[in-house]
C-alpha atoms as an extended CHARMM CRD file, in Angstrom:
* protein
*
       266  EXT
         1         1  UNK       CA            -26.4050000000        2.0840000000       29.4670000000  PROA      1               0.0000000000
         2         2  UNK       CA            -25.7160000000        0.2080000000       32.7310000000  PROA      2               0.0000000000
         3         3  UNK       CA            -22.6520000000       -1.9190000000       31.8790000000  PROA      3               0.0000000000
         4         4  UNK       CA            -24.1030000000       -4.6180000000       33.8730000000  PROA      4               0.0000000000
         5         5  UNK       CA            -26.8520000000       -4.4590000000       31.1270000000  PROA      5               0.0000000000
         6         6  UNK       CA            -24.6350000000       -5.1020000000       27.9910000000  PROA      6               0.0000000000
         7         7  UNK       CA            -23.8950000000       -8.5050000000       26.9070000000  PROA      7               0.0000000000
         8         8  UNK       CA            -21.9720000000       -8.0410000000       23.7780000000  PROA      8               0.0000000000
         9         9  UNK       CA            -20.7600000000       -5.5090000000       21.6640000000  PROA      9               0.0000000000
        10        10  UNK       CA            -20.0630000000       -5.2350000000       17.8190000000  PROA      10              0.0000000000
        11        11  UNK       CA            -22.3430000000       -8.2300000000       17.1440000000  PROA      11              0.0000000000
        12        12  UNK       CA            -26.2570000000       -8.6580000000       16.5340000000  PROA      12              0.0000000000
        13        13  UNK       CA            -28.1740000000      -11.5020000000       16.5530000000  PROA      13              0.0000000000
        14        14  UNK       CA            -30.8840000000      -11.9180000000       14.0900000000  PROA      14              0.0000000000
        15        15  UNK       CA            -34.2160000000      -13.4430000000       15.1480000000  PROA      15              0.0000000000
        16        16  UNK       CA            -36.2040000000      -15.3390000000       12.6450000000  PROA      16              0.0000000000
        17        17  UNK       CA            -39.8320000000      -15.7460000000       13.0050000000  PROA      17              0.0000000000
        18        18  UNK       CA            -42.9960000000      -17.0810000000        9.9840000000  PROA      18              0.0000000000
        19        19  UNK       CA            -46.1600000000      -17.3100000000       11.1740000000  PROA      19              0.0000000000
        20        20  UNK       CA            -48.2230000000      -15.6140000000       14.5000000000  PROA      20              0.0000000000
        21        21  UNK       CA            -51.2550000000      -17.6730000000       15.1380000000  PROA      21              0.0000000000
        22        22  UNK       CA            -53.3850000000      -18.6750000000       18.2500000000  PROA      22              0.0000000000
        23        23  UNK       CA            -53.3740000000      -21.9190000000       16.6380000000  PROA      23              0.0000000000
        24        24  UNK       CA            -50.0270000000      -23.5460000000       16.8190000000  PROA      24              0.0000000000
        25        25  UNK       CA            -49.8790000000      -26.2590000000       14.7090000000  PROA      25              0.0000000000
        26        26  UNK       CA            -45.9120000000      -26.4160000000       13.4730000000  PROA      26              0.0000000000
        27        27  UNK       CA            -42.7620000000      -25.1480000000       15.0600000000  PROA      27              0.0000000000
        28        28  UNK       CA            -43.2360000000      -22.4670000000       12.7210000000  PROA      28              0.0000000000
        29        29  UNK       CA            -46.0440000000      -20.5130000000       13.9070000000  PROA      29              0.0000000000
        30        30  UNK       CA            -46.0990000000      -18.7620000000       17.6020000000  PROA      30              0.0000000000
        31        31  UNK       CA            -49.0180000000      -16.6130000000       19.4950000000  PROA      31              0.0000000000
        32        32  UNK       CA            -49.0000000000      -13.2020000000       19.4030000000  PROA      32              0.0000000000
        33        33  UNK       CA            -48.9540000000      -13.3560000000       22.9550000000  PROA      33              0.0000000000
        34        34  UNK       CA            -46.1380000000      -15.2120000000       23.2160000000  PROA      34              0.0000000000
        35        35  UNK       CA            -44.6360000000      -12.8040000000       20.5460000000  PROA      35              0.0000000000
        36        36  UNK       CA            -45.1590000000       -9.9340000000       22.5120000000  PROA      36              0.0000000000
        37        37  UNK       CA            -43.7160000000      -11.3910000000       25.1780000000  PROA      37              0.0000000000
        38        38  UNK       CA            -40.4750000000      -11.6890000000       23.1970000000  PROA      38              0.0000000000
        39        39  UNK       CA            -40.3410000000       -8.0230000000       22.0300000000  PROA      39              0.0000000000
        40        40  UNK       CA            -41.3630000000       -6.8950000000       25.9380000000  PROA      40              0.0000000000
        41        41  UNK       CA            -38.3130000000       -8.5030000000       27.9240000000  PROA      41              0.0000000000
        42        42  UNK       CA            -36.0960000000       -7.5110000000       24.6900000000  PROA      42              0.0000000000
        43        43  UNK       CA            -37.0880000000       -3.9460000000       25.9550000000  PROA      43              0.0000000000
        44        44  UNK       CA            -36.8340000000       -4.8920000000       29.5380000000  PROA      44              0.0000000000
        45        45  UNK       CA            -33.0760000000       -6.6840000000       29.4310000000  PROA      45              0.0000000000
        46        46  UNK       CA            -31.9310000000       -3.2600000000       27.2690000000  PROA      46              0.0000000000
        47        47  UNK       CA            -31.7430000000       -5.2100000000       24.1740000000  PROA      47              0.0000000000
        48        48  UNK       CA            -31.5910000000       -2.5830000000       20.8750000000  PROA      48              0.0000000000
        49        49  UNK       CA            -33.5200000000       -3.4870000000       18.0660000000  PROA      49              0.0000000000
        50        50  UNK       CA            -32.4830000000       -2.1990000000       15.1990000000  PROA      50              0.0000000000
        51        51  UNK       CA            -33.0530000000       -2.4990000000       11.5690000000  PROA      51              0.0000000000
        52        52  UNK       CA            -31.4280000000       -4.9570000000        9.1740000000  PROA      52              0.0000000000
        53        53  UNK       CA            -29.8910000000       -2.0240000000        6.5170000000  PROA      53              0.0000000000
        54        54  UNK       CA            -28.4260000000       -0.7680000000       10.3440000000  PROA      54              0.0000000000
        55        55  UNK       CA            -26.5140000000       -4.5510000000       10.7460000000  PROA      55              0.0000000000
        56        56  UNK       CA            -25.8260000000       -4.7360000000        7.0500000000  PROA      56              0.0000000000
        57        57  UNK       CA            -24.1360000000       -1.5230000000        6.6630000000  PROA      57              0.0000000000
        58        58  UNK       CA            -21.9130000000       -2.3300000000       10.1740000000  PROA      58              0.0000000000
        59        59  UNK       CA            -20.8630000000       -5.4450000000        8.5550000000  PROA      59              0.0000000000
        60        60  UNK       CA            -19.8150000000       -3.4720000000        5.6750000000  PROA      60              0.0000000000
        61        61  UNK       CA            -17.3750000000       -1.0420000000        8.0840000000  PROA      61              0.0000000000
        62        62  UNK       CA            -19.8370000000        1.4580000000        7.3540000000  PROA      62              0.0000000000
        63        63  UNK       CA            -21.5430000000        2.1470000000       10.9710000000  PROA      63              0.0000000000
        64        64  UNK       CA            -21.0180000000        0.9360000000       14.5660000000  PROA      64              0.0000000000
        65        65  UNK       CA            -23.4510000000       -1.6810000000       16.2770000000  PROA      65              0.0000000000
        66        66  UNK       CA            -24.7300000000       -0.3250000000       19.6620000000  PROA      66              0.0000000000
        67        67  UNK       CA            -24.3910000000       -2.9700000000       22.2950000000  PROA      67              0.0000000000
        68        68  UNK       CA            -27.0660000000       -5.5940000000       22.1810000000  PROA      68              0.0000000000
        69        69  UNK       CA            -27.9210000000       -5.2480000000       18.7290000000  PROA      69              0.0000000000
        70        70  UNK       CA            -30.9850000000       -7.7300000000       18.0870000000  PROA      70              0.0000000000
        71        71  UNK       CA            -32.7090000000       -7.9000000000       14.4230000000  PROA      71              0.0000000000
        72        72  UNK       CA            -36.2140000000       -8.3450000000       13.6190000000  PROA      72              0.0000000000
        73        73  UNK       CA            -37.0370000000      -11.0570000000       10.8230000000  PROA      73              0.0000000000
        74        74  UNK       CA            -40.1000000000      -12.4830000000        9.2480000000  PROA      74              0.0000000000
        75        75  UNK       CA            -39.8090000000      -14.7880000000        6.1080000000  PROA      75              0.0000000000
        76        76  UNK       CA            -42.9610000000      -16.0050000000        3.9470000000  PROA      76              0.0000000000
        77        77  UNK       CA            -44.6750000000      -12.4600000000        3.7860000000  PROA      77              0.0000000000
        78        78  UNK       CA            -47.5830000000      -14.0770000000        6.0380000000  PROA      78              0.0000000000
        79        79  UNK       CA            -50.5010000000      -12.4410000000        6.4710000000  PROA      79              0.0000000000
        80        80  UNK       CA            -50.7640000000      -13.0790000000       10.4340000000  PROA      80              0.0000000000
        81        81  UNK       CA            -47.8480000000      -10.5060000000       10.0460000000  PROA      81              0.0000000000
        82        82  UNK       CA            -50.2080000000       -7.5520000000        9.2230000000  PROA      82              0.0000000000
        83        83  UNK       CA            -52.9140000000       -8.6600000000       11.4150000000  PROA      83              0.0000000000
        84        84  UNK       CA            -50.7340000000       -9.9130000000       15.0200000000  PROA      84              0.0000000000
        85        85  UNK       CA            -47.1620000000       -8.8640000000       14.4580000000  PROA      85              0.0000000000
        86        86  UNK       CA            -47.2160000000       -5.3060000000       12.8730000000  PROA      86              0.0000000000
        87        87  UNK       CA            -49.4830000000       -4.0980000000       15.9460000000  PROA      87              0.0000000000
        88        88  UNK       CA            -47.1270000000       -5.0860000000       18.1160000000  PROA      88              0.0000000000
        89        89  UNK       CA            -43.7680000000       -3.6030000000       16.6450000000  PROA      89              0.0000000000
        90        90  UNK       CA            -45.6200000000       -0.7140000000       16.3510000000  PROA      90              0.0000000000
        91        91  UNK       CA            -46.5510000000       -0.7070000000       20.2200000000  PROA      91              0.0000000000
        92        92  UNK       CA            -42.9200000000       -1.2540000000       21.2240000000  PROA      92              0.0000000000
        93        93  UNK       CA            -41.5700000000        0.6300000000       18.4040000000  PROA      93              0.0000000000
        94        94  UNK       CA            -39.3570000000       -1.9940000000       17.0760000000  PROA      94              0.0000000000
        95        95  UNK       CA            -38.6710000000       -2.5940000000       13.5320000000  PROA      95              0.0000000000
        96        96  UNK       CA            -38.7040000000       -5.5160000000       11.4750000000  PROA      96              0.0000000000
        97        97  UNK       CA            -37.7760000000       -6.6770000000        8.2380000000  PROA      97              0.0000000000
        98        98  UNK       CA            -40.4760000000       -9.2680000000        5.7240000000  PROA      98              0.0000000000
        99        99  UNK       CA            -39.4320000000      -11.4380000000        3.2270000000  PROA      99              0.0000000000
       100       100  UNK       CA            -42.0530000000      -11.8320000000        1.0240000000  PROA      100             0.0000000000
       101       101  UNK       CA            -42.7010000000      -14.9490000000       -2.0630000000  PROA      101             0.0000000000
       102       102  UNK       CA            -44.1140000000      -12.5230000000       -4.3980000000  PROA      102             0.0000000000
       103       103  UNK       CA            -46.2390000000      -14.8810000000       -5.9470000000  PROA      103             0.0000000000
       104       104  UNK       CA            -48.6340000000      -15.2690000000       -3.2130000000  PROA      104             0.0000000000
       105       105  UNK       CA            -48.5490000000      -11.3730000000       -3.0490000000  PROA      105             0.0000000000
       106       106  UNK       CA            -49.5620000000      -10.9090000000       -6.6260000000  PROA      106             0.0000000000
       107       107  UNK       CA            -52.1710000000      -14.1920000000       -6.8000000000  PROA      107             0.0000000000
       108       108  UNK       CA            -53.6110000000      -13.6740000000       -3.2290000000  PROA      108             0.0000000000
       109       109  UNK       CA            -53.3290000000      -17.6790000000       -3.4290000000  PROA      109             0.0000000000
       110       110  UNK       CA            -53.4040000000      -19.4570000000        0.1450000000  PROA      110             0.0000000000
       111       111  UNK       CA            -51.7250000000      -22.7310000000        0.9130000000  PROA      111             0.0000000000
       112       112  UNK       CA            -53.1900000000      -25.9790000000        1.3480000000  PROA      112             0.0000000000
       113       113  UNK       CA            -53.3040000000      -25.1410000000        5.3830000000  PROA      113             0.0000000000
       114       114  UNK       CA            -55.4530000000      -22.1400000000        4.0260000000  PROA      114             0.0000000000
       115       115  UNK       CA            -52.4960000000      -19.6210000000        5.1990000000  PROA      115             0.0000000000
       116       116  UNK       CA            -53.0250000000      -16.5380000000        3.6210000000  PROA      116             0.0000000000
       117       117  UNK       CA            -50.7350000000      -14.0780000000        2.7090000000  PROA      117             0.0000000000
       118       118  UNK       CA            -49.7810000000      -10.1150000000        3.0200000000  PROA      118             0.0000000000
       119       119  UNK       CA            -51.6700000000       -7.7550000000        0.2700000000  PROA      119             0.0000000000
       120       120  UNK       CA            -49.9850000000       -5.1740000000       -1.6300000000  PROA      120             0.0000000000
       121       121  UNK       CA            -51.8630000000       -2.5290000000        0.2550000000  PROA      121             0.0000000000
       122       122  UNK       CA            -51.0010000000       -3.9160000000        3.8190000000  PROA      122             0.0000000000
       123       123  UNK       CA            -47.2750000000       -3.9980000000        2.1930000000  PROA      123             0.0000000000
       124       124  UNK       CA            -47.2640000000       -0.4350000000        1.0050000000  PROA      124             0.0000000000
       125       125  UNK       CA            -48.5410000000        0.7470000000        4.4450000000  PROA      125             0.0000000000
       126       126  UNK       CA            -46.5360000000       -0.7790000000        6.2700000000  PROA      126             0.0000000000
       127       127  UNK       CA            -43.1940000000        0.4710000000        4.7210000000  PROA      127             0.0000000000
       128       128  UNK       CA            -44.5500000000        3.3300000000        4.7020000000  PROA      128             0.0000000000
       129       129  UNK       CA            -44.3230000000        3.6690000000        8.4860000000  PROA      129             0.0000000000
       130       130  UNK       CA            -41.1880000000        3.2670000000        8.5880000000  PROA      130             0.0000000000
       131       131  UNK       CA            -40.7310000000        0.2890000000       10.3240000000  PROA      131             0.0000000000
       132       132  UNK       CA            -41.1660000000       -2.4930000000        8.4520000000  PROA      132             0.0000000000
       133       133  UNK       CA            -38.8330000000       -2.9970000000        5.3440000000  PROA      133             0.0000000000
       134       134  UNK       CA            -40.0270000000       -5.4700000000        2.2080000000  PROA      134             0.0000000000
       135       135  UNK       CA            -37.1640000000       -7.6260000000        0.9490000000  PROA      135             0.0000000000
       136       136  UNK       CA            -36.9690000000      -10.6890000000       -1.4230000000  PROA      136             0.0000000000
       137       137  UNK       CA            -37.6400000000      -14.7850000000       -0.4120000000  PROA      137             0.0000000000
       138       138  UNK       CA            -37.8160000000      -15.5800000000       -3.8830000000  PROA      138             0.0000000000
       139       139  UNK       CA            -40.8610000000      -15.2460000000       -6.4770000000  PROA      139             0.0000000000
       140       140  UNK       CA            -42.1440000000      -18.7280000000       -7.0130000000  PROA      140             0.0000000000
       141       141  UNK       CA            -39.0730000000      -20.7910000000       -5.6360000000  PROA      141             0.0000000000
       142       142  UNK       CA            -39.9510000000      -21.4210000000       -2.3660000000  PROA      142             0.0000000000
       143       143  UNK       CA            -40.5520000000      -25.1580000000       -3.0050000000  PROA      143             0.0000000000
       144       144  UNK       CA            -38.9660000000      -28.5540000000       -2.6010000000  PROA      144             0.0000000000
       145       145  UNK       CA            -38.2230000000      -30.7130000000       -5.8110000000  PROA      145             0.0000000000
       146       146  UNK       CA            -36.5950000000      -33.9960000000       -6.4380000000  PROA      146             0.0000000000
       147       147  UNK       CA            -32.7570000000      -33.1530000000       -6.9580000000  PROA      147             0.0000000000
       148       148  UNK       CA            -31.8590000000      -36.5440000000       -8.0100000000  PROA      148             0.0000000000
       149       149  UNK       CA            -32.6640000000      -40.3270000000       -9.0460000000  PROA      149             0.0000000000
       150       150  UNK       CA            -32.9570000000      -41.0840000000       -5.4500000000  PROA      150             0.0000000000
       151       151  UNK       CA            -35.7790000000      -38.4340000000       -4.9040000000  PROA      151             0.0000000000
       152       152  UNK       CA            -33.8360000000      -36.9700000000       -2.5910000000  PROA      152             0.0000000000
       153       153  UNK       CA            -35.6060000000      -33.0870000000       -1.7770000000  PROA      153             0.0000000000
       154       154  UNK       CA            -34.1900000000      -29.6590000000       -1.5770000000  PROA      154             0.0000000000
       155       155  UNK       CA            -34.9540000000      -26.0720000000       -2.4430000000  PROA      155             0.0000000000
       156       156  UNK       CA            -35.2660000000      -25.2760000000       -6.1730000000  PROA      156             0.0000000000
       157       157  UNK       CA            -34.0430000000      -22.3670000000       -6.1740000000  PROA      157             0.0000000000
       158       158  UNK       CA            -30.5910000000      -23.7530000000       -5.1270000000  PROA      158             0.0000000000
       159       159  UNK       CA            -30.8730000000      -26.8670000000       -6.8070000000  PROA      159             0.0000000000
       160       160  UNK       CA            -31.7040000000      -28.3490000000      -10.4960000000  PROA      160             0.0000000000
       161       161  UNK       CA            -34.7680000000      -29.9220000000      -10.9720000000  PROA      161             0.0000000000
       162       162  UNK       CA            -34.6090000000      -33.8060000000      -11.5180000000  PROA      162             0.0000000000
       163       163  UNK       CA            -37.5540000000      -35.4740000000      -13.6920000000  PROA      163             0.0000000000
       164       164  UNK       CA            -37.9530000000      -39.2640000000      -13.5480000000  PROA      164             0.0000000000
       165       165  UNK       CA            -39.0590000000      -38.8050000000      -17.3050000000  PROA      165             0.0000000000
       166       166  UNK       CA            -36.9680000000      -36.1620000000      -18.0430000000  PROA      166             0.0000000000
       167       167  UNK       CA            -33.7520000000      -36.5240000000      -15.8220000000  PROA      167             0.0000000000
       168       168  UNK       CA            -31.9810000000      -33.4330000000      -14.8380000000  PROA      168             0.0000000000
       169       169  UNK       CA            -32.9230000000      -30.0750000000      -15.6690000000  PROA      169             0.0000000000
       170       170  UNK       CA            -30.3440000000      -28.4110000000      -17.5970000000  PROA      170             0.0000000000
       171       171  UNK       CA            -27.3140000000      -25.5820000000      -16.5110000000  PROA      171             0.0000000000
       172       172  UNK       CA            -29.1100000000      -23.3780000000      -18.7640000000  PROA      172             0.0000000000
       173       173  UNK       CA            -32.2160000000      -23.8460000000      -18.1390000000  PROA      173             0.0000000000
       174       174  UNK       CA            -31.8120000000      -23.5530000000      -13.9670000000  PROA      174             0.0000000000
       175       175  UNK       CA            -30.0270000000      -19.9750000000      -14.4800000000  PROA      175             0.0000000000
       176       176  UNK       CA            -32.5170000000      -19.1570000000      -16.9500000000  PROA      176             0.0000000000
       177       177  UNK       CA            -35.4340000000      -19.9390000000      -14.2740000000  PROA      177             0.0000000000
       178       178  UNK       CA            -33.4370000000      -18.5380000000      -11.6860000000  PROA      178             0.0000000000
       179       179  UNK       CA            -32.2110000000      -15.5160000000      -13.2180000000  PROA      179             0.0000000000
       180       180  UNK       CA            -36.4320000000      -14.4850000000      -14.1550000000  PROA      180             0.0000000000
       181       181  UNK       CA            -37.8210000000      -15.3560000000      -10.3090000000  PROA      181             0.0000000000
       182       182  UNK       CA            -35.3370000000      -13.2090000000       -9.0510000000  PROA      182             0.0000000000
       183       183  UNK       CA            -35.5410000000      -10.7490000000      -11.5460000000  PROA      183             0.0000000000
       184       184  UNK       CA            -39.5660000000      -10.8650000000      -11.3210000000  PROA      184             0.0000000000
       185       185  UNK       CA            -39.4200000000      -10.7060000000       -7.4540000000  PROA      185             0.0000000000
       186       186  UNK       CA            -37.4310000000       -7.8190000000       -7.4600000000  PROA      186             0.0000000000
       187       187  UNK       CA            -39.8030000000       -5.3880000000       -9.9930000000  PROA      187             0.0000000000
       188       188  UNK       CA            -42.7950000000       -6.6810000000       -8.0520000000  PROA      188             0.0000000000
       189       189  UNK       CA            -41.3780000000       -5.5410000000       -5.2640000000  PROA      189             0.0000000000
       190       190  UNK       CA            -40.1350000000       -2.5650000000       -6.4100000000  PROA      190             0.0000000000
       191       191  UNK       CA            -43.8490000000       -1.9410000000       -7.9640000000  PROA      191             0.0000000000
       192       192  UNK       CA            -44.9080000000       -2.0680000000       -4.0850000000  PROA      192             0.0000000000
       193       193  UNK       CA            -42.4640000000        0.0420000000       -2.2080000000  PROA      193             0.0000000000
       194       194  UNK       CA            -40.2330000000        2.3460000000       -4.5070000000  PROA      194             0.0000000000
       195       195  UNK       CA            -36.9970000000        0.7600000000       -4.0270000000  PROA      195             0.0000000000
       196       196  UNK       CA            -35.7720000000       -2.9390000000       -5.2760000000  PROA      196             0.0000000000
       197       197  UNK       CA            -34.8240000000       -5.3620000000       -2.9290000000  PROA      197             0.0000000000
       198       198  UNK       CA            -31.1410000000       -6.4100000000       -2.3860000000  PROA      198             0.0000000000
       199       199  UNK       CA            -31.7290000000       -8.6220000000        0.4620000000  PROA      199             0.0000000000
       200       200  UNK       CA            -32.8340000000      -12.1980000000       -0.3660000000  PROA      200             0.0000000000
       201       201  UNK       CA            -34.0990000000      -14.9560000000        1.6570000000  PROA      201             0.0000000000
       202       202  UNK       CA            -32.8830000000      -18.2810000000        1.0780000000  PROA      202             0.0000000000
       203       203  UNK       CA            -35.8870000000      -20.9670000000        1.0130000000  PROA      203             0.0000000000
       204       204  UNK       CA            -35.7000000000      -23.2880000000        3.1810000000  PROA      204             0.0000000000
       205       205  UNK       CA            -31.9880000000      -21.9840000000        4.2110000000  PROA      205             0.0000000000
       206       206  UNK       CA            -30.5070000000      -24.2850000000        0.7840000000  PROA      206             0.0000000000
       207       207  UNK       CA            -27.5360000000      -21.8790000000       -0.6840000000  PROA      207             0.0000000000
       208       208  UNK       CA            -24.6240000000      -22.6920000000       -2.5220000000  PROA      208             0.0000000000
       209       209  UNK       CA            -21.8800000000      -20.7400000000       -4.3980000000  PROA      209             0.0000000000
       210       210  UNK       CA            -23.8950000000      -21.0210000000       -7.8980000000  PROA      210             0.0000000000
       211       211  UNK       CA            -27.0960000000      -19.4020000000       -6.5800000000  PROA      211             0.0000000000
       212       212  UNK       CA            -24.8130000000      -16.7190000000       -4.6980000000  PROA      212             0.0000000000
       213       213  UNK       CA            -23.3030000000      -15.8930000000       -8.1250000000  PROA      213             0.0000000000
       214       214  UNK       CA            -26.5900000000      -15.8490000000       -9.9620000000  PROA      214             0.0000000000
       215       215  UNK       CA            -28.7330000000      -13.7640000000       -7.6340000000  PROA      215             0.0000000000
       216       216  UNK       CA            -25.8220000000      -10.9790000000       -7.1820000000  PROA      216             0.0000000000
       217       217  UNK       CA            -26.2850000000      -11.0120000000      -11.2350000000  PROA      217             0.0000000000
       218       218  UNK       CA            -29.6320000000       -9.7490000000      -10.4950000000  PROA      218             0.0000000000
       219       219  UNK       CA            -29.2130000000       -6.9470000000       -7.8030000000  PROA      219             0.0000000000
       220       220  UNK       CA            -28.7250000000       -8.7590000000       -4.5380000000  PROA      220             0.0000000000
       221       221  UNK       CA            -25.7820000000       -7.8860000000       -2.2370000000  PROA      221             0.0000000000
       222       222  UNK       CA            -26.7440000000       -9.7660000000        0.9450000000  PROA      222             0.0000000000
       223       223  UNK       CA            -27.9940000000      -13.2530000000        1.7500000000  PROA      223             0.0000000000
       224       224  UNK       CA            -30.4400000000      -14.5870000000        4.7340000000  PROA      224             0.0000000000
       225       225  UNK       CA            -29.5430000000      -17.9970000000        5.8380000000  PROA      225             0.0000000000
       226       226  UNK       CA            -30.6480000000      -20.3780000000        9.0220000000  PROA      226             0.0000000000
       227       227  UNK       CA            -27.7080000000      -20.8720000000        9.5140000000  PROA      227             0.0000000000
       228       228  UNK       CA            -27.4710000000      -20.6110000000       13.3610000000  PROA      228             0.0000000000
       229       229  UNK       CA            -24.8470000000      -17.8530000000       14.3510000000  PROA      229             0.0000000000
       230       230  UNK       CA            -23.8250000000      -14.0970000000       15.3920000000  PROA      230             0.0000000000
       231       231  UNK       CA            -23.0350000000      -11.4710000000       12.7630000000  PROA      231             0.0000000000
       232       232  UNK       CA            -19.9770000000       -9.6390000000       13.5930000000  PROA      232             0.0000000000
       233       233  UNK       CA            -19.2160000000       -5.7670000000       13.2230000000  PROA      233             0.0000000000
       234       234  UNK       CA            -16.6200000000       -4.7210000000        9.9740000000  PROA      234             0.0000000000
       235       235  UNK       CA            -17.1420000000       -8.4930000000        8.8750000000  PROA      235             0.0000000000
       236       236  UNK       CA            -17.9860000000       -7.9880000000        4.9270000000  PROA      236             0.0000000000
       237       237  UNK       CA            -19.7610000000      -10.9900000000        5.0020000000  PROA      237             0.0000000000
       238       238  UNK       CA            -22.9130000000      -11.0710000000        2.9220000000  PROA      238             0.0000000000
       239       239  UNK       CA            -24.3450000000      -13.6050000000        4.1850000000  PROA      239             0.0000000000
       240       240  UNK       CA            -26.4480000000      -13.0790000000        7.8370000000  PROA      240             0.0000000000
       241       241  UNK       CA            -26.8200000000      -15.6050000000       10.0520000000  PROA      241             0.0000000000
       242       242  UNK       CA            -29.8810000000      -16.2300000000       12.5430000000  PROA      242             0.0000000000
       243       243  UNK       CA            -31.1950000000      -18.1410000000       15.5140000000  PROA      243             0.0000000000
       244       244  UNK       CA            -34.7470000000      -20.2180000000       15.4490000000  PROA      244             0.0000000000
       245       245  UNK       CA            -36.5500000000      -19.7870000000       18.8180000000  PROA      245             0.0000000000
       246       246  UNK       CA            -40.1750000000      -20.0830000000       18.7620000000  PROA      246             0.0000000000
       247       247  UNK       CA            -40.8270000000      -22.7170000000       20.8310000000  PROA      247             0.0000000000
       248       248  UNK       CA            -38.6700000000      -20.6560000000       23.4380000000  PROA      248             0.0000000000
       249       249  UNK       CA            -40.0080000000      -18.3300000000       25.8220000000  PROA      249             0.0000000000
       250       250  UNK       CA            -39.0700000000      -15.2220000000       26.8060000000  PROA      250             0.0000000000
       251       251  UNK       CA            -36.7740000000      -15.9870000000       29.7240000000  PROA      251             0.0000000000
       252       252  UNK       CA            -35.1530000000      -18.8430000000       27.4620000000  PROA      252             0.0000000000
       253       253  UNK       CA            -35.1070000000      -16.3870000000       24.5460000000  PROA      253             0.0000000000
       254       254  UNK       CA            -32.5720000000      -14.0750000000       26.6870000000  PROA      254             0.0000000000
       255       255  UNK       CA            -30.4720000000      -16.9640000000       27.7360000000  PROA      255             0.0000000000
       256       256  UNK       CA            -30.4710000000      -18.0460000000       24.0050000000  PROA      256             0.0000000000
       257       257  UNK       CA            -28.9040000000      -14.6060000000       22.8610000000  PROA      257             0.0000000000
       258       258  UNK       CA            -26.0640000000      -14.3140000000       25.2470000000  PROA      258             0.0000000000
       259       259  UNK       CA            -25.2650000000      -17.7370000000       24.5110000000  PROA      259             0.0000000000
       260       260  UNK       CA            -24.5970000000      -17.5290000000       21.3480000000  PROA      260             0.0000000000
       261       261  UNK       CA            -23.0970000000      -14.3280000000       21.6130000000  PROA      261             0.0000000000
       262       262  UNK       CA            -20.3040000000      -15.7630000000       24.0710000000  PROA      262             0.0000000000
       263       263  UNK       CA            -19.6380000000      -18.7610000000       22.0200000000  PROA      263             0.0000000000
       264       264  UNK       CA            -18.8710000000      -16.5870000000       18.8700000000  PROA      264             0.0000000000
       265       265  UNK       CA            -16.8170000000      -13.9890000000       20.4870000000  PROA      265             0.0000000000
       266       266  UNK       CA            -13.9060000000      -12.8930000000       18.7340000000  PROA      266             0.0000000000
């Protein structure tokens, strides 16, 4: 590679991305035109797209980064994924990695915005090819609840549960709850694909130290934030950072990535 093309080295950024829809209606959701436009001048500005196991295991000291190392991620296990995205990797060979809410993979349920969600068929498929891999955004935690009198929201699967009636869910009873979504995620998971998931998805990016400790009780080793940042070579961090960038296009995605790379050089 050129050395006018590389922009970094011993880093990757990680993308995040939810839903691919003609119909934009949230900052979540992005065309598949627009999509592909992404993934084309990644190719075209010698970007490397590699998979997430290939960044976790350099942060671990195990592997070396090549230069321009950009990751892949969907969270939400949308079904748009299947029907837009998964075409698309699979024209520019890139891989990807899903976190799915097993819930809505096992119950088929859509949302009140009639989203609809990946099957286990589509799911086996594509891990099978090789270049998508399945990993874990909870069971059935990906919700907000009231965390205190003040009815202040956050993710429940970081946070206790407060009941006007009730008051505060107990210690016991949040690990308890805790300890079975992420157990349950990870055999329904494992019932799709073969292997169980040790990457997990925070919802709606809401992590502390207690929920760290819990889910690493149940299998996982490495933690997905939004937290917006670069992940460095021989780090042993376990928790990845990304950058949100839908509303971006492709020209401003590029300028995005070296951005951040330069301001987290070390």
């Amino acid at each position: 590679m050129d050395n006018n093309s590389i922009y970094y080295r011993d880093k990757a950024v990680v993308l995040i991305y939810h839903n691919i829809s003609n119909r934009i209606n949230n900052c979540l959701s992005i065309s598949p035109n627009k999509f592909e436009s992404h993934l084309k001048e990644l190719k075209n500005k010698k970007f490397n797209i590699i998979k997430l196991r290939q960044l976790l295991d350099a942060m671990a000291g195990k592997s070396k980064l090549p230069p321009n190392a950009v990751v892949i991620t969907f969270d939400d296990g949308i079904k748009s994924f299947y029907s837009y995205a998964y075409p698309i990797l699979k024209k520019y060979n890139m891989p990807a990695v899903n976190f799915i809410i097993t819930s809505t993979t096992e119950s088929i349920k859509s949302s009140s915005n009639k989203i609809q969600f990946l099957t286990p068929p589509e799911i086996k498929e594509m891990y099978k090819s090789g270049l998508v891999d399945i990993q874990s955004h909870t069971h059935d935690n990906h919700n907000l609840v009231y965390i205190d009198p003040y009815l202040n929201k956050k993710g429940s699967l970081a946070h206790r549960i407060y009941d006007e009636i009730k008051g505060y869910e107990s210690e016991e009873n949040y690990i308890k709850r805790i300890r079975y979504d992420l157990k349950k995620s990870r055999e329904i998971i494992y019932k799709y694909i073969g292997e169980y998931p040790d990457v997990l998805s925070f919802p709606f990016g809401h992590f502390n130290n207690r929920v760290i400790n819990i889910s690493e009780s149940c299998g996982f080793k490495y933690f997905i934030t939004i937290n917006e940042g670069v992940n460095q070579e021989n780090s042993n961090s376990k928790i990845v950072l990304r950058i949100g960038h839908t509303f971006l296009n492709a020209d401003k995605l590029i300028q995005k990535i070296i951005k951040v790379t330069k301001n987290n050089n070390t």
